[in-house]
C-alpha positions as CSV (number, residue, x, y, z in Angstrom):
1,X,-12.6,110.4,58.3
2,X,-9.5,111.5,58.4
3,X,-8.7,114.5,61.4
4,X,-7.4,117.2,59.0
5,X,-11.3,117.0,57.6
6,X,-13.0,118.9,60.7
7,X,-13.4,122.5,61.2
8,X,-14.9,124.8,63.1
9,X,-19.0,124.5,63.0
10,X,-18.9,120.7,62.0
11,X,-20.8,118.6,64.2
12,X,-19.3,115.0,65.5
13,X,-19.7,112.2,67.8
14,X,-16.8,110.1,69.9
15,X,-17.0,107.5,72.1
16,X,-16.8,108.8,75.8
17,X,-17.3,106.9,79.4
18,X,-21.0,107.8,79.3
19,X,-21.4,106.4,75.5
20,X,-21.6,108.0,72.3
21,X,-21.5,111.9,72.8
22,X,-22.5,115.0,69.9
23,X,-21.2,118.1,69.8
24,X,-19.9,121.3,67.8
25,X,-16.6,121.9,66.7
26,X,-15.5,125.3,68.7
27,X,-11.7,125.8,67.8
28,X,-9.1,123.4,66.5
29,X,-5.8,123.9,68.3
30,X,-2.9,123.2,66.2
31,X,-0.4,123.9,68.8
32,X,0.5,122.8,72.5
33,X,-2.1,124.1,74.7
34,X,-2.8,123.9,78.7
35,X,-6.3,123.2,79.8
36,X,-6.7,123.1,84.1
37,X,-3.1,122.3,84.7
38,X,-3.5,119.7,81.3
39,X,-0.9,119.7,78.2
40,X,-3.2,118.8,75.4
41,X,-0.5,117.5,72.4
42,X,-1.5,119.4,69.4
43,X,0.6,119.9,66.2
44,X,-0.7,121.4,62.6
45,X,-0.5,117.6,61.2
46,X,-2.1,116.3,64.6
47,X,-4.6,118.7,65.8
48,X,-7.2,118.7,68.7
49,X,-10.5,119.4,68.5
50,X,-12.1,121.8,71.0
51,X,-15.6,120.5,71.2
52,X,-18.9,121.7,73.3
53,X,-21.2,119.2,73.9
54,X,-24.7,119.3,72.3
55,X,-26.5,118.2,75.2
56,X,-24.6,119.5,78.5
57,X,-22.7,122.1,76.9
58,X,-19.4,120.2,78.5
59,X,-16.2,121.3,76.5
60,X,-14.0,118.3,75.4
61,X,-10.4,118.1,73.9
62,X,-10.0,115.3,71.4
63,X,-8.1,114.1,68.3
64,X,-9.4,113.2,65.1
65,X,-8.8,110.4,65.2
66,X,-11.6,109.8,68.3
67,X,-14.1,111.8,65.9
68,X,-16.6,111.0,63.4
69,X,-18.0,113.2,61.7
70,X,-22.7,113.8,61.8
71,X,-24.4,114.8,58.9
């Protein structure tokens, strides 16, 4: 799916250290953003993802491109 497909409320998976990971799409950033002292690279044809996890509630950054999208 291509990354300019998500939105806010959409539900997807990506492929972390742990395994496969779920959660809800909280904010799309389509602009450079800092995160703890981290530049997250985000553009309006590139954006990230800001994504809570459904099971520990852990916020992740991620591109599309890392994303699928779960029914």
């Amino acid at each position: 799916m291509q990354s300019d497909t998500f939105k806010v409320g959409d539900i997807v998976s990506w492929n972390s250290e742990a395994g496969y990971v779920s959660g809800r799409i909280s904010n799309v950033h389509i602009a450079p953003f800092m995160v703890n002292g981290y530049q997250h690279h985000a553009t309006p044809t590139t954006p990230q993802y800001e994504i809570v996890s459904l099971k520990t509630g852990h916020v992740a950054f991620h591109k599309g491109s890392a994303l699928t999208h779960i029914d």
